[in-house]
C-alpha positions as CSV (number, residue, x, y, z in Angstrom):
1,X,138.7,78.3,213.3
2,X,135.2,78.3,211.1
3,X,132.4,78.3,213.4
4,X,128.5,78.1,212.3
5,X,126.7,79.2,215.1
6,X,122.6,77.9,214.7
7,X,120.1,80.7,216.1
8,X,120.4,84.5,215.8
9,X,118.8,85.2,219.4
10,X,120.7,87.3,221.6
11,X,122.9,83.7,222.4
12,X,124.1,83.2,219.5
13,X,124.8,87.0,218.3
14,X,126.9,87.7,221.1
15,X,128.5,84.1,220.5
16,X,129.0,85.2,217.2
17,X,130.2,88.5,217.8
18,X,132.8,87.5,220.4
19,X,134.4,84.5,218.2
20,X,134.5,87.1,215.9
21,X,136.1,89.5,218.0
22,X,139.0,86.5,219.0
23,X,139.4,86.2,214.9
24,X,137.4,83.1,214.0
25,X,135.6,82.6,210.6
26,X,131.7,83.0,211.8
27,X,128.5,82.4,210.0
28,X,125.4,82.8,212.1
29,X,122.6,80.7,210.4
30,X,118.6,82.4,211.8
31,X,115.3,80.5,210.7
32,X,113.4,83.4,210.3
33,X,114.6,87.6,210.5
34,X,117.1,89.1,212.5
35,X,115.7,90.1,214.9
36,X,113.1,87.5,215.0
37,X,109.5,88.4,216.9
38,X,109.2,84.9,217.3
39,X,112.1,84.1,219.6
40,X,112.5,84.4,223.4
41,X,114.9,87.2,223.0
42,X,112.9,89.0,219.7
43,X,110.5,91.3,221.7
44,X,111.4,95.0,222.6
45,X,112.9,94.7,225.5
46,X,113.7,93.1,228.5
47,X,114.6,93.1,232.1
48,X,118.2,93.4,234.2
49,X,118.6,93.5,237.7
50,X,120.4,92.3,240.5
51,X,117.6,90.7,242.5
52,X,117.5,87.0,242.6
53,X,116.5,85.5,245.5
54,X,118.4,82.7,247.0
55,X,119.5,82.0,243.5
56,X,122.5,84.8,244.6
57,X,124.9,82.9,242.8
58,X,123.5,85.2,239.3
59,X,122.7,87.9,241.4
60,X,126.5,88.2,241.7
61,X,127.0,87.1,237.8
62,X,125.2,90.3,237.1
63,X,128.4,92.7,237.7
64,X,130.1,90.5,235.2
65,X,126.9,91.0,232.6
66,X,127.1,94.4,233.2
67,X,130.7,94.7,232.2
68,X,130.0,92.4,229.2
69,X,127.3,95.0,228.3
70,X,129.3,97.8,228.5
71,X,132.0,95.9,225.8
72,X,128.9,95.6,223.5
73,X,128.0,98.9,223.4
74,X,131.3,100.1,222.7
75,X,131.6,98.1,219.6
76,X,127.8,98.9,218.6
77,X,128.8,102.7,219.4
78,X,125.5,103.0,221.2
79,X,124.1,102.5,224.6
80,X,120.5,99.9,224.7
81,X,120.0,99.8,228.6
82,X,117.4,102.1,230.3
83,X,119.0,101.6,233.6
84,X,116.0,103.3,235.3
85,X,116.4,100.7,238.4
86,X,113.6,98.3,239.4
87,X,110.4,98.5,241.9
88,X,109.6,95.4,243.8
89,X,105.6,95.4,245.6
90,X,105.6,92.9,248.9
91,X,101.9,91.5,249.3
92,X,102.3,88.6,251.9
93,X,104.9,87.2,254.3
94,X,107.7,85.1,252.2
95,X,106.6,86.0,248.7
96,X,109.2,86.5,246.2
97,X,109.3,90.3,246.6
98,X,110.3,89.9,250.1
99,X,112.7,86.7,248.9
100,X,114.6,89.3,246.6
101,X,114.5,91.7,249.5
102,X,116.2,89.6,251.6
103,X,118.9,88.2,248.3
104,X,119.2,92.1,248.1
105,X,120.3,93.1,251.9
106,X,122.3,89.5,252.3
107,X,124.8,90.3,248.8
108,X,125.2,93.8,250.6
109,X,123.5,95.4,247.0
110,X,121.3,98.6,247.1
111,X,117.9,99.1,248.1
112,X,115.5,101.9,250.1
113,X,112.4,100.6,251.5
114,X,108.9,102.9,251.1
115,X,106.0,102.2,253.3
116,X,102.7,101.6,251.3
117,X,101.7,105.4,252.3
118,X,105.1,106.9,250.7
119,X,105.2,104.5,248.3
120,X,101.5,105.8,246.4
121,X,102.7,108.7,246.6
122,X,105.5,108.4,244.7
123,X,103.8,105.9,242.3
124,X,100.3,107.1,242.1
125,X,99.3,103.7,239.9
126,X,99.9,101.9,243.1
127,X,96.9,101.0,244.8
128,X,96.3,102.3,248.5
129,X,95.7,99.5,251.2
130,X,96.9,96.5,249.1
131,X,100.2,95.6,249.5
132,X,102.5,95.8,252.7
133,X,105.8,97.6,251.6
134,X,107.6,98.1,248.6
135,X,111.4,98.8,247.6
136,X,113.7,100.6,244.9
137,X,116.9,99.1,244.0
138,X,119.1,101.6,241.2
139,X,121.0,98.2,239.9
140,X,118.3,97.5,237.0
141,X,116.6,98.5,234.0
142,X,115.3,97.6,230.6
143,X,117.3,96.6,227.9
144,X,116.1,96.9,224.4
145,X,116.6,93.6,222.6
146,X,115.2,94.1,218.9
147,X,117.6,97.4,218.5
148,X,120.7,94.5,220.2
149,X,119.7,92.4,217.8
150,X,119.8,95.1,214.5
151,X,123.1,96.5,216.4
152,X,124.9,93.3,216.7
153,X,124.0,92.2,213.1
154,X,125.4,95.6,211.9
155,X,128.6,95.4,213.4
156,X,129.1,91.3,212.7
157,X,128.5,92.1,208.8
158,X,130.9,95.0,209.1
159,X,133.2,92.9,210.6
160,X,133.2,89.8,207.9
161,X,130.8,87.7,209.6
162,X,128.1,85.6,207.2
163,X,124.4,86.4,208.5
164,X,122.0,84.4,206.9
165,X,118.4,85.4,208.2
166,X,115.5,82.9,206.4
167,X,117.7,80.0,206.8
168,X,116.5,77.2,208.9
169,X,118.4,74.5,209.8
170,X,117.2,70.8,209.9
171,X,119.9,68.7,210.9
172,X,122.7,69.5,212.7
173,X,125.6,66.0,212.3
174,X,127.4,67.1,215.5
175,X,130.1,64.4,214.5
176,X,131.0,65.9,210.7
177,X,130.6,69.2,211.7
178,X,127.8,69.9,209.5
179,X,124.4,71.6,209.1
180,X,121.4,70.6,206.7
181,X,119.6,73.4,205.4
182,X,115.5,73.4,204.7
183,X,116.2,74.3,200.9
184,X,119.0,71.1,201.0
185,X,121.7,73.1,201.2
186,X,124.6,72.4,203.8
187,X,127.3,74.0,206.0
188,X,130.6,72.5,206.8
189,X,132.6,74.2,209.9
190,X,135.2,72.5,212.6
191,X,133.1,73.7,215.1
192,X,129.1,74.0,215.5
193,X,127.4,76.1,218.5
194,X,123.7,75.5,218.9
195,X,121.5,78.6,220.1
196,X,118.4,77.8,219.0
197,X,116.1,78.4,222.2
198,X,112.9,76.7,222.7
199,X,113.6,74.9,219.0
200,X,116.8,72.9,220.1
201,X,114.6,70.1,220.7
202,X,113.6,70.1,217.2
203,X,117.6,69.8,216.0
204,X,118.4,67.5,219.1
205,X,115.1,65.8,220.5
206,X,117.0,63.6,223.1
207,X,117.4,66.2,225.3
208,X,113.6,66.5,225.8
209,X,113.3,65.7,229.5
210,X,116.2,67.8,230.7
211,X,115.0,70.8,228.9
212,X,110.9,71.5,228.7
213,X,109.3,74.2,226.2
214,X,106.6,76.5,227.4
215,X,104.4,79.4,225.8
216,X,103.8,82.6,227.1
217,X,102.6,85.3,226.3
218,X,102.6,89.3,227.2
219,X,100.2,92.3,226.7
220,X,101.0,95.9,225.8
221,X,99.0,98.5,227.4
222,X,98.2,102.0,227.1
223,X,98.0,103.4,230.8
224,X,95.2,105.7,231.9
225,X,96.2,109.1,230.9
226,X,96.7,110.8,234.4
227,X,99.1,108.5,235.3
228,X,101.2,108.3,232.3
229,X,103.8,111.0,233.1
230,X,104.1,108.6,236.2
231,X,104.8,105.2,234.2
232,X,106.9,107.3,232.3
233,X,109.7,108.0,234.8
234,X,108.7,104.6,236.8
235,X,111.1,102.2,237.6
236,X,111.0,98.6,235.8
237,X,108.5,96.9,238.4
238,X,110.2,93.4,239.2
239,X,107.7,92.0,241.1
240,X,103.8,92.6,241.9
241,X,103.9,90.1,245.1
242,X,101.6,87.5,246.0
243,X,102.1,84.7,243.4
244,X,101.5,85.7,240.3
245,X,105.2,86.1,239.6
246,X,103.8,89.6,237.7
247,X,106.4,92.2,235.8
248,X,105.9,95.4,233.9
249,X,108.0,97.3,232.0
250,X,107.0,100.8,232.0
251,X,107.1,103.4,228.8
252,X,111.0,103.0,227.6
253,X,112.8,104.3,225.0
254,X,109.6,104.7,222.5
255,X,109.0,100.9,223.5
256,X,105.6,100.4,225.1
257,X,104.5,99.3,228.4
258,X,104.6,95.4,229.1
259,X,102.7,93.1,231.8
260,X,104.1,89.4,232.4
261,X,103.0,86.9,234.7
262,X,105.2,83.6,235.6
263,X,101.7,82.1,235.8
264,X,100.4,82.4,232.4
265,X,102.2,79.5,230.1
266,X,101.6,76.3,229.2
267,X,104.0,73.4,228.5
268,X,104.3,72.6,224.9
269,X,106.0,69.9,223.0
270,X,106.6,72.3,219.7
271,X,108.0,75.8,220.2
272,X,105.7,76.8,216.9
273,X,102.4,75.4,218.7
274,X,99.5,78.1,219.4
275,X,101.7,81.1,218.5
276,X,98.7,83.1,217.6
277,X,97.3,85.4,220.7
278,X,93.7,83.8,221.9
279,X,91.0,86.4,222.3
280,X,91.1,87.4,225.2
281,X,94.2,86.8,226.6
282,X,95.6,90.5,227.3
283,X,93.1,90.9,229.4
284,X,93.2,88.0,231.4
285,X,96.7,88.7,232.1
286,X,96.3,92.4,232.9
287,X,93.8,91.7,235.3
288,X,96.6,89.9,237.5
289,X,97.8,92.5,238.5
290,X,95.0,93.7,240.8
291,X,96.0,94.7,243.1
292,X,98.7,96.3,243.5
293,X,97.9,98.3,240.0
294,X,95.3,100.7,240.8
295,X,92.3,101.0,238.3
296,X,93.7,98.0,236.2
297,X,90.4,97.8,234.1
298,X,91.6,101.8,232.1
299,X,94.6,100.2,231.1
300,X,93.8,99.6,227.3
301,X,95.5,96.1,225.8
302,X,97.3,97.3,222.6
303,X,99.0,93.9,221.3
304,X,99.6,90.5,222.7
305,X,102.9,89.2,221.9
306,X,103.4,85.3,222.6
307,X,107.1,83.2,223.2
308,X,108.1,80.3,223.4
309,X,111.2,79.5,225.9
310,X,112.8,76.3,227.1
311,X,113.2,75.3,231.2
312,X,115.3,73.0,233.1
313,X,113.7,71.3,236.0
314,X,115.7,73.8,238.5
315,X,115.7,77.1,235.9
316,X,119.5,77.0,235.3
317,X,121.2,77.4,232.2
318,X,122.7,74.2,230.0
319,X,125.3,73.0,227.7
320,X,126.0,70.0,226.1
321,X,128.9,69.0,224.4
322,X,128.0,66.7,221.4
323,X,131.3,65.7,218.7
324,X,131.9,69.0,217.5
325,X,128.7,70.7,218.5
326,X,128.6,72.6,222.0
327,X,124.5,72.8,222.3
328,X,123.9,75.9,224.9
329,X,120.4,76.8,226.4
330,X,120.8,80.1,228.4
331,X,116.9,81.1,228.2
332,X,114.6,79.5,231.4
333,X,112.7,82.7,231.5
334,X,116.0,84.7,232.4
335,X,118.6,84.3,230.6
336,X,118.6,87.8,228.3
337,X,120.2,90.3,231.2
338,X,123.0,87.2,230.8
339,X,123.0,87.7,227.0
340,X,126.5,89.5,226.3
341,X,128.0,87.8,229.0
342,X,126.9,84.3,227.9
343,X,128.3,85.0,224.3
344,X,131.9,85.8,226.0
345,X,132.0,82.4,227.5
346,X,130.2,80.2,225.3
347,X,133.4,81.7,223.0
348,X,136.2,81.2,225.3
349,X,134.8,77.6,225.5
350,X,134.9,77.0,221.9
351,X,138.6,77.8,222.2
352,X,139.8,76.3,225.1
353,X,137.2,73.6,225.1
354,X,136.4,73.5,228.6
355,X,132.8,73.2,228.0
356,X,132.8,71.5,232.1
357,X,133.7,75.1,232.6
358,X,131.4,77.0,230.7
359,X,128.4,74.6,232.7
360,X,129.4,75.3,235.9
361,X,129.3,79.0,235.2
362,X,126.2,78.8,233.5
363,X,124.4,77.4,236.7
364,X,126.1,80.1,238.7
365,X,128.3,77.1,240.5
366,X,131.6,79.7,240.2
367,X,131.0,82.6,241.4
């Protein structure tokens, strides 16, 4: 079978790679480079883990990531997961630390509990008196999308995939089975797989309403000296508590340290809109996470990096079946830990056609 698949994030490269791997004729068509800063999956890395809450149906879809993972990095004949294990930081009754506490301890999955006390001590950029426990879980890390993305691309070229980076598509005629190019140029294949992130709306603008586009953005810091041998071996910190819905990815792999905040986006109707960091903004989201984060005013913004990502209304993953084009959204703010995983599926589906399938394992409904 010839399949185009539309969007080069980590979607669509493990799409591609896997209907490569089952013998199919791929070309994967990216508006901009592979990897691409601009997409929800281009930044240096980002965060696996087990915890989710009462969302424990992809709590549990994690053991199958992890095995997907592990077939990637066999083919890619290196490993891109710092599996340094995560750090969640309780701050009130009920808040989400505590909600992927109790996800944790109900799936039976790993965890030790610290009192605040033990807790500074071990991580000394944890602030004394502010928070009411915290816990370490081993089933987590960082994974480190841009060098996915340059893996992936190596092997899909060396295994007689076309990769077109700088090609953005404009039209997408689900029904021929064709794609219109921005230079005129088009694409015939018999089947079409749509990956395109927080840009599918531009391709397929009926869907707005079932899937809403955000911005976000995320500061790089430096750390205060003293306590950078301590970030250094730190676990991923899931969760700052309270309701910020605050992460940080510690010093990884030459990659540097990252603060995010569920809080900080805003809902756009154009993926490209107000890409540019405003002045300011590293700061302001840095300063969220005091407390817990000791002595947040030393840590020294180094870059601002913005994305754009799409939602559904209840933060679960979609496809769409449209003539011969299966339209697939696995981003929401989560969807990268899923990345390998989702390619495997959204492949098998393309085969079989049981796209009814492929949804209900998306939204975690089968496991």
């Amino acid at each position: 079978m010839n399949v185009i698949v539309v969007g080069a994030g980590i979607a669509g490269l493990s799409t591609a790679w896997s209907l490569a791997k089952a013998g199919h004729d791929v070309s994967i068509v990216e508006q901009g480079p592979i990897p691409n800063p601009l997409a929800a999956s281009g930044d240096h890395h980002r965060i696996i883990r087990r915890a989710y809450g009462t969302a424990a149906g992809y709590g549990r879809l994690i053991t199958e990531a992890y095995e997907a993972w592990d077939e990637l990095w066999a083919d890619l004949g290196e490993d891109h997961l710092d599996a340094r294990g995560f750090l969640c930081i309780s701050r009130e009754e009920g808040d989400e630390a505590e909600q992927y506490r109790d996800g944790l301890i109900a799936g039976g999955f790993p965890l030790e509990m610290f009192e605040p006390g033990e807790a500074v001590r071990r991580w000394p950029f944890l602030e004394p008196g502010s928070f009411r426990y915290a816990f370490f879980s081993p089933e987590g890390g960082a994974l480190h999308c841009r060098k996915i993305a340059s893996g992936i691309v190596k092997w899909l070229r060396a295994n007689g995939a076309n990769v077109f980076e700088n090609s953005r598509v404009t039209d997408v005629d689900a029904d021929a089975g064709r794609v219109t190019l921005a230079d005129g140029g088009t694409m015939q294949a018999d089947r079409i797989v749509v990956t395109a992130g927080a840009w599918v709306l531009k391709l397929f603008p009926e869907l707005d309403g079932e899937l809403k586009t955000f911005r976000t953005a995320l500061a790089y810091v430096e750390p205060p000296a003293d306590l950078k041998p301590a970030w250094e071996k730190a676990p991923i910190i899931l969760d700052v508590g309270g309701n910020i819905d605050g992460y940080m990815i510690p010093l990884t792999r030459g990659a540097g340290m990252k603060f995010g905040s569920g809080l900080h986006k805003v809902r756009t109707s154009d993926a490209d809109w107000n890409r540019e960091p405003v002045e300011g903004e590293g700061e302001a989201i840095r300063n969220l996470f005091s407390p817990p984060i000791a002595r947040i005013s030393e840590y020294r913004i180094t870059e601002v990096v913005t994305c754009a990502y799409t939602f559904t209304e209840d933060e679960k993953f979609f496809a769409r079946q449209k003539g011969r084009c299966l339209i697939v959204s696995a981003c929401s703010g989560h969807g990268y830990k899923f990345g390998a995983s989702v390619g495997r599926r959204v492949a098998a589906a393309v085969a079989d056609g049981d796209v009814e399938g492929l949804t209900r394992w998306l939204r975690a409904e089968t496991v």
